[in-house]
C-alpha positions as CSV (number, residue, x, y, z in Angstrom):
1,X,53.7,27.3,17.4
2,X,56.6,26.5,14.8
3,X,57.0,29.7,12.6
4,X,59.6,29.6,9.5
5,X,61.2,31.7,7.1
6,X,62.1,30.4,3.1
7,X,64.9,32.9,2.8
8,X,65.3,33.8,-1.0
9,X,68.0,36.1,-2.3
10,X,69.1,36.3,-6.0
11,X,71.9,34.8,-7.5
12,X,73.3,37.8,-9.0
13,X,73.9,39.5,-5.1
14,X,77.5,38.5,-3.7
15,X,77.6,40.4,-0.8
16,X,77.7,38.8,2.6
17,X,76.1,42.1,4.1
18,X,72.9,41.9,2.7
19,X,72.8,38.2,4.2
20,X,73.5,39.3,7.2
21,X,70.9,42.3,7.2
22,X,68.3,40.5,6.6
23,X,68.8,37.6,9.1
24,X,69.3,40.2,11.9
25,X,65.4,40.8,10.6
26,X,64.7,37.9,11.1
27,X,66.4,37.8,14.4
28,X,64.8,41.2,15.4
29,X,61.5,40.1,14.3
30,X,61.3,36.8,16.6
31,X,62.1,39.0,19.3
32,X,59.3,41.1,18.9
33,X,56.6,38.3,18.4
34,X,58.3,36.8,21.2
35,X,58.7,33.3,19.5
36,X,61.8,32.0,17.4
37,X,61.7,32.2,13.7
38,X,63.9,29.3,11.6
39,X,65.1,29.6,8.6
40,X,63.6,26.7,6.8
41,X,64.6,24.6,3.5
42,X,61.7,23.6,1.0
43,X,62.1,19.8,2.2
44,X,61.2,21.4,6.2
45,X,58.7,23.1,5.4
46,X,55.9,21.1,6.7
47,X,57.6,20.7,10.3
48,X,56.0,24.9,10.8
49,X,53.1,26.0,11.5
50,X,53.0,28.8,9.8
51,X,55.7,30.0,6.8
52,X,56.2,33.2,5.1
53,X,58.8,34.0,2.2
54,X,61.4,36.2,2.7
55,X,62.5,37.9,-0.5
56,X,65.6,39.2,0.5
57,X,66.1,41.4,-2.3
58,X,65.0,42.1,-6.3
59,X,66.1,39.0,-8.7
60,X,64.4,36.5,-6.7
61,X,60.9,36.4,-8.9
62,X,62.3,32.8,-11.4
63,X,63.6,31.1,-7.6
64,X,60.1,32.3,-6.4
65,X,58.4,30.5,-9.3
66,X,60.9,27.1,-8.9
67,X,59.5,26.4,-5.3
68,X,55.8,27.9,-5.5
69,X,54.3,24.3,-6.1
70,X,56.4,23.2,-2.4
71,X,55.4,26.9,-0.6
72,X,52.2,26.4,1.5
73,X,48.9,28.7,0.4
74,X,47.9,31.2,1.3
75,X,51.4,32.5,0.0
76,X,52.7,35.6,2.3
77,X,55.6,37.7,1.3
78,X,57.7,39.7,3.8
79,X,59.5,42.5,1.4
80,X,62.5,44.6,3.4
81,X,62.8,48.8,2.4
82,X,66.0,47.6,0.9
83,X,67.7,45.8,-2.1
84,X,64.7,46.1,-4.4
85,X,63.2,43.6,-2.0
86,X,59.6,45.5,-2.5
87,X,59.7,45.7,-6.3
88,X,60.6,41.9,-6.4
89,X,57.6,41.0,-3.9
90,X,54.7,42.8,-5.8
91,X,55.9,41.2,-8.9
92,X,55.6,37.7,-7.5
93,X,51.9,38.9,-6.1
94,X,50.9,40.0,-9.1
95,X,51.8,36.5,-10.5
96,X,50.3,34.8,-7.5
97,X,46.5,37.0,-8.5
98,X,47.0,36.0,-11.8
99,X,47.1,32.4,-11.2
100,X,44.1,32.6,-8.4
101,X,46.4,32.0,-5.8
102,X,46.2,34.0,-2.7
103,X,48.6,36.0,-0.9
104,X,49.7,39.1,0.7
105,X,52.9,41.1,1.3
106,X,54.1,42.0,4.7
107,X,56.0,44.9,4.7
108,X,56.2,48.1,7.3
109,X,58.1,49.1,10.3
110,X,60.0,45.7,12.3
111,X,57.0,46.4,14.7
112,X,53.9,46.4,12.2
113,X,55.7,43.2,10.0
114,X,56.1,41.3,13.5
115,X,52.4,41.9,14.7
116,X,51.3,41.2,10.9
117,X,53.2,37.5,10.8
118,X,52.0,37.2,14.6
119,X,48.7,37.5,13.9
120,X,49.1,35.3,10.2
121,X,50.4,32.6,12.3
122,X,47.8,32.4,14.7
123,X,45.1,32.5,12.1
124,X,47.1,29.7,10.1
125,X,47.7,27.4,13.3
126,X,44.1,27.6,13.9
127,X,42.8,27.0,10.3
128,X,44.9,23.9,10.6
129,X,43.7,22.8,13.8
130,X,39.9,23.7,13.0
131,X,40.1,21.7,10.0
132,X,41.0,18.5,12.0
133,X,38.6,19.0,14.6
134,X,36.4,15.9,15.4
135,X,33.1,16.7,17.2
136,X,30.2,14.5,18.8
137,X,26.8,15.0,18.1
138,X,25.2,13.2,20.6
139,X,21.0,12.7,19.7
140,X,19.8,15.3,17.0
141,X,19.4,19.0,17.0
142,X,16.3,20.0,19.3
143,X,13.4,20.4,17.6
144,X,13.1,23.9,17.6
145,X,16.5,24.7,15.9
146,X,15.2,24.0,12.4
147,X,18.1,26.4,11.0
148,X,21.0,24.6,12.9
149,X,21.7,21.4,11.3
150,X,24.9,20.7,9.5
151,X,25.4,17.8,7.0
152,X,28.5,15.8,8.1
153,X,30.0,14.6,4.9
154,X,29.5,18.5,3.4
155,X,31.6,19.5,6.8
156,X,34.4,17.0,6.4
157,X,34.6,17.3,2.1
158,X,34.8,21.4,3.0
159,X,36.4,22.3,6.4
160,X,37.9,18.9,7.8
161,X,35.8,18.9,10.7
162,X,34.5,15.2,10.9
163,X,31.2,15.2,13.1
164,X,30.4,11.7,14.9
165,X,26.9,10.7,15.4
166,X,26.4,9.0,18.9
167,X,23.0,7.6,20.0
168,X,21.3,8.8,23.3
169,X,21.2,5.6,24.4
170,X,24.8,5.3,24.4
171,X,24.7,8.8,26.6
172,X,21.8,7.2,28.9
173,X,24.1,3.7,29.5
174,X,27.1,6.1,30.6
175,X,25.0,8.0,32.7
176,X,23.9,4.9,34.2
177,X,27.2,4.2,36.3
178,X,27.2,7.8,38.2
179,X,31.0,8.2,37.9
180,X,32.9,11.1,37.4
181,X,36.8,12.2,38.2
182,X,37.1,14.8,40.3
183,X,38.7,18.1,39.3
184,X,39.1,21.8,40.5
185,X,35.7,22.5,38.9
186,X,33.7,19.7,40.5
187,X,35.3,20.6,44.2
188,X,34.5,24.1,43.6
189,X,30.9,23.3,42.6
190,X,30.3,20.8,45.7
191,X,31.8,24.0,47.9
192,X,27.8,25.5,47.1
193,X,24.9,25.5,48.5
194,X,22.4,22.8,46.7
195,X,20.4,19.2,47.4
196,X,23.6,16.9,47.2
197,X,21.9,14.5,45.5
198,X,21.1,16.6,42.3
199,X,24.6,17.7,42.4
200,X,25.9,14.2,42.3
201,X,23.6,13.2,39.7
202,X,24.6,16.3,37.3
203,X,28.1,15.2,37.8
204,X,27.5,12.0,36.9
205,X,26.0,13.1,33.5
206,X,29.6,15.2,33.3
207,X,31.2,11.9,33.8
208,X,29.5,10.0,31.2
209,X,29.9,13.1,28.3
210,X,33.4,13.1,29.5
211,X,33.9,9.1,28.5
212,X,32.2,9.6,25.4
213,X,34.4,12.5,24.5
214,X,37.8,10.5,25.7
215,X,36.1,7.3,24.0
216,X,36.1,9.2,20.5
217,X,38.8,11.1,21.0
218,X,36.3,14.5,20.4
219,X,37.8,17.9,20.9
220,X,33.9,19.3,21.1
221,X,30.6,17.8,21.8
222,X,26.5,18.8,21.7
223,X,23.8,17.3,23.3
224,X,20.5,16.8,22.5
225,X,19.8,17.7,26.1
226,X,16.1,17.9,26.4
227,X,15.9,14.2,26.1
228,X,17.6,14.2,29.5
229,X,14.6,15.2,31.2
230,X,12.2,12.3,31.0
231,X,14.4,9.5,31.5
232,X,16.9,11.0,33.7
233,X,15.2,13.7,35.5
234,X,18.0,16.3,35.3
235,X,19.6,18.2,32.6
236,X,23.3,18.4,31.2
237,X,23.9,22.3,32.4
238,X,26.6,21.8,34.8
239,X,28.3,19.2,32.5
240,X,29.1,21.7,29.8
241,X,30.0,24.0,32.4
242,X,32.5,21.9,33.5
243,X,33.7,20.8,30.1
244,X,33.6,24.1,28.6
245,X,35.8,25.5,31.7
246,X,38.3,21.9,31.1
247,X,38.7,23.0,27.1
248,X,36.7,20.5,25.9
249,X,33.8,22.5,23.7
250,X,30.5,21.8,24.5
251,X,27.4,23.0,23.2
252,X,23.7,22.5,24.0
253,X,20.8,21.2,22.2
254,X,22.3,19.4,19.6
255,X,23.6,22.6,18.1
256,X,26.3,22.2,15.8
257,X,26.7,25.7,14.2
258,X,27.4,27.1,17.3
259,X,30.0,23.9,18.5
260,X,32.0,25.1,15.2
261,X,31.6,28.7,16.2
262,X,32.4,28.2,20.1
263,X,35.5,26.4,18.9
264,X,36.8,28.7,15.9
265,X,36.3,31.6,18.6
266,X,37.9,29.8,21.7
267,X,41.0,29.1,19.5
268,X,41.4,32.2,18.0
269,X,41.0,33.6,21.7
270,X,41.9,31.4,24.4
271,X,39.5,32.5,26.4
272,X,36.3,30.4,27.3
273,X,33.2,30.3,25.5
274,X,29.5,31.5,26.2
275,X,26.6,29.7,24.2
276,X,23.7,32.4,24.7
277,X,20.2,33.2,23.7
278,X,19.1,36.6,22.8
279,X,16.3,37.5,25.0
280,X,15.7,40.8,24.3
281,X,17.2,43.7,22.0
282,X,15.8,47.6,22.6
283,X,17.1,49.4,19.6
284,X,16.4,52.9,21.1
285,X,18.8,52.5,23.9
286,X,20.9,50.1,22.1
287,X,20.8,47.4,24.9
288,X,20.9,43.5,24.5
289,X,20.0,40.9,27.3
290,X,21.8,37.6,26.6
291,X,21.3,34.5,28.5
292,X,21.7,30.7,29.2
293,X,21.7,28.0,31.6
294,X,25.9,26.2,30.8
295,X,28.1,29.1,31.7
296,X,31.3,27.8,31.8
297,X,32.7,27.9,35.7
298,X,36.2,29.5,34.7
299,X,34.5,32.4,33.1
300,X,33.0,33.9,36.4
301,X,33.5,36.7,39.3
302,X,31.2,34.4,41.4
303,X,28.5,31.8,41.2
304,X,25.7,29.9,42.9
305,X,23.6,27.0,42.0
306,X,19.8,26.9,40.7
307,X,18.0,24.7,38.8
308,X,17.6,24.6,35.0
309,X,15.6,27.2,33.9
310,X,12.9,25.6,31.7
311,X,12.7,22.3,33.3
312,X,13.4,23.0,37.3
313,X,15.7,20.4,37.1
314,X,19.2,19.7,37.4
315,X,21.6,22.1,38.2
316,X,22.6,25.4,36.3
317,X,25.1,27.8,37.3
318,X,24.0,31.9,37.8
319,X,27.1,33.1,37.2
320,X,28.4,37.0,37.0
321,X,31.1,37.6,34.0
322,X,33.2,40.6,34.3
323,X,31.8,43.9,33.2
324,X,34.0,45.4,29.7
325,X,34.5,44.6,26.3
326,X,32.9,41.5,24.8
327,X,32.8,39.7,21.2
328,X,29.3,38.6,20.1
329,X,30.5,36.0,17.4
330,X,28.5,33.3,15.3
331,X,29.5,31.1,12.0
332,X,27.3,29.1,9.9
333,X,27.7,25.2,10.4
334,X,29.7,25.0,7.1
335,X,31.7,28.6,7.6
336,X,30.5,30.1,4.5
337,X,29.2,33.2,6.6
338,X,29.6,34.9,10.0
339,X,28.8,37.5,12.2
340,X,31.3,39.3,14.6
341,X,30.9,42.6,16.6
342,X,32.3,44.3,19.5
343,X,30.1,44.9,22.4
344,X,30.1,46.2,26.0
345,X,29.3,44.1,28.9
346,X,27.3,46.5,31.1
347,X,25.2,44.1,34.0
348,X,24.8,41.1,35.2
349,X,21.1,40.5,35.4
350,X,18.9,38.1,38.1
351,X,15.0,38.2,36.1
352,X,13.1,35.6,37.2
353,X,11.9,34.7,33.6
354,X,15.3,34.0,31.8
355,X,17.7,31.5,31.5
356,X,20.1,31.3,34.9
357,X,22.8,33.1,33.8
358,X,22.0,36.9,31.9
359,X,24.0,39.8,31.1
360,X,23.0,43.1,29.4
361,X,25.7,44.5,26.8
362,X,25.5,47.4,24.7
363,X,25.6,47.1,21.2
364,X,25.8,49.2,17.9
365,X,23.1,49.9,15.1
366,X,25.0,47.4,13.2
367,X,24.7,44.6,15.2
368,X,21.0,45.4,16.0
369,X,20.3,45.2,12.2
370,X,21.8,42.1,11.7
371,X,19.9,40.4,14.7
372,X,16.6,41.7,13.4
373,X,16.9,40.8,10.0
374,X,20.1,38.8,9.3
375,X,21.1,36.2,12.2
376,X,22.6,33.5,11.9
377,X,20.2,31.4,14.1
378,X,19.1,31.6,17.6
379,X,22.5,30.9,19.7
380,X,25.4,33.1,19.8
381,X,29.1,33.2,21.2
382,X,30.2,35.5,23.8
383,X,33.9,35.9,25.0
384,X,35.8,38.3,26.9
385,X,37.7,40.9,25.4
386,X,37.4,42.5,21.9
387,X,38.5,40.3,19.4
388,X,36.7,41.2,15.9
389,X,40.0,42.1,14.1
390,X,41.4,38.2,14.7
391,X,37.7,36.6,13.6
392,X,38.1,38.8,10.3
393,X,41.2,38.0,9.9
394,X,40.5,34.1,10.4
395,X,37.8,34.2,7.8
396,X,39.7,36.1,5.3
397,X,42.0,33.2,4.6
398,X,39.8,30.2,4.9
């Protein structure tokens, strides 16, 4: 990630030292975010990821104004304690409000600007790489999510993301030629007990989403998997296991709201991504059973192999996840609402009547309010770790 500095400092201030106390700052700051920060002209300004404005001290407001139309928005202001920097700063926000242009200052301790602009450039890099996402939609939402539809031109003309139609049948004829590449995730699996045969065949359907995403150049895909079970007597568990656990998102049943959520959340993270269904929700003890059959393989302690739940077919991973914090997340298809909480990861569950792979977290009043009379579908996103503050922050600016 490419972060850069427009350095502004008024015309009327000769002296060399404020120059020089102000890129020390800067050099202080990039040492604390642990990445370099450039000093950039207006004609470089599109080689970053992520800019902020340095106001190096009071005077600067009429050079603010000259380059506003070149600065990237949202429009963040780092202001120093010194040199009437501050003053300068909230008179250029003020401006920025009054013009509906959005914008913040970043000022502080070196150690609260540098985790500020840290975390602003993370947001930023991911709101530009979200909004050039290309997803797959192979076959149609499964009956059954009638809330989880997304309208493709409404996704592109608002957020970027361009969502590809493929037919089944194009899914079915890949499926066909039972080839696959072999990886660290497909030895591992093939290291478990389980008929060889179904293995082989669930890799193969692996295989054939993997073509599809290289094909389309996708950086997610969801599958109307159901349809797998007539035709091809297996299911397409283990293959978004295996593609979720390679980077490549990968949702189930058609489900694009939570493709755009299990991406948004696996970029803001870097952690892997858990598409789960709420099974059960006990609002006296403040427990929540979550659970699905496409665990992704690099998110587990251990593993063995079973068959899909609902079907008996195929294969589907039981895995355990690691017992601590969690971050129940979930986004509407078009991003105009979301849900994030904190939540405890307290067992790994084996019920007989659940999807393979089941954990029981603990959960605050909050949350339990919103999934009785406010959720965002059926599907949510689990990852590892608490990481509410960064999904705030990432919907704040979009």
């Amino acid at each position: 990630m490419k972060i850069g500095a427009y350095y502004l400092v008024s015309s009327n201030t000769s002296g060399q030292s404020i120059d020089d106390a102000n890129y020390l700052m800067i050099k202080e700051l990039s040492s604390l975010i642990g990445k370099k920060i450039d000093v950039v002209s207006l004609e470089t300004l599109n080689q970053y990821d992520f800019i902020f404005t340095f106001i190096g001290g009071g005077g600067t407001e009429a050079r603010f104004l000259k380059a506003l139309d070149k600065l990237p928005q949202p429009v963040f202001i780092l202001a120093t304690p010194n040199n009437n920097s501050l003053a300068a700063s909230m008179e250029i926000l003020s401006y920025l409000k009054q013009n509906d242009i959005e914008g913040e200052i970043i000022h502080g301790s070196l150690e609260k600007m540098a985790k500020r602009i840290a975390d602003l450039a993370k947001v930023i890099a991911v709101k530009k790489r979200i909004s050039s996402f290309k997803i797959g939609r192979v076959g149609k939402p499964s009956d059954w999510l009638i809330s989880s539809d997304v309208d493709a031109a409404e996704s592109k003309r608002l957020n970027g993301i361009e969502i590809i139609d493929i037919e089944m049948r194009e899914f079915f004829e890949e499926i066909k030629k039972r080839e696959y590449q072999d990886n660290e995730y497909t030895e591992l699996i093939k290291t478990k007990e389980f008929d060889s045969k179904e293995v082989e065949l669930s890799l193969g359907i692996y295989g054939a989403l993997k073509r599809l995403c290289d094909r389309y150049q996708l950086d997610g895909v969801t599958v109307r998997c159901f349809d797998l079970l007539g035709p091809i007597k297996s299911t397409g568990c283990l293959a978004l296991a295996i593609l979720n656990a390679e980077g490549i998102y990968a949702s189930c049943e058609g489900d694009v709201p939570s493709l755009i959520s299990m991406a948004i959340l696996g970029e803001l993270t870097g952690n892997s991504i858990f598409q789960a269904n709420p099974s059960m929700i006990n609002p006296e003890t403040r427990e929540m059973v979550f659970a699905h059959c496409t665990l992704p393989v690099n998110m587990v302690t251990d593993f063995s192999l079973m068959t899909h739940y609902e079907s008996g077919l195929g294969v589907a991973l039981r895995g355990k996840l690691p017992v601590g914090d969690v971050t129940l997340f979930k986004c509407s298809g078009l991003m105009d609402s979301y849900f994030a909480a904190p939540a405890k990861l307290i067992e790994n569950l084996t019920e007989d009547d659940l999807c393979r792979s089941q954990i029981k977290i603990l959960i605050d009043d909050v949350a339990i309010e919103y999934f009785l009379t406010d959720s965002i579908g059926n599907h949510h996103l689990i990852c590892t770790g608490n990481h509410v503050d960064i999904v705030n922050e990432f919907f704040k600016w979009i």
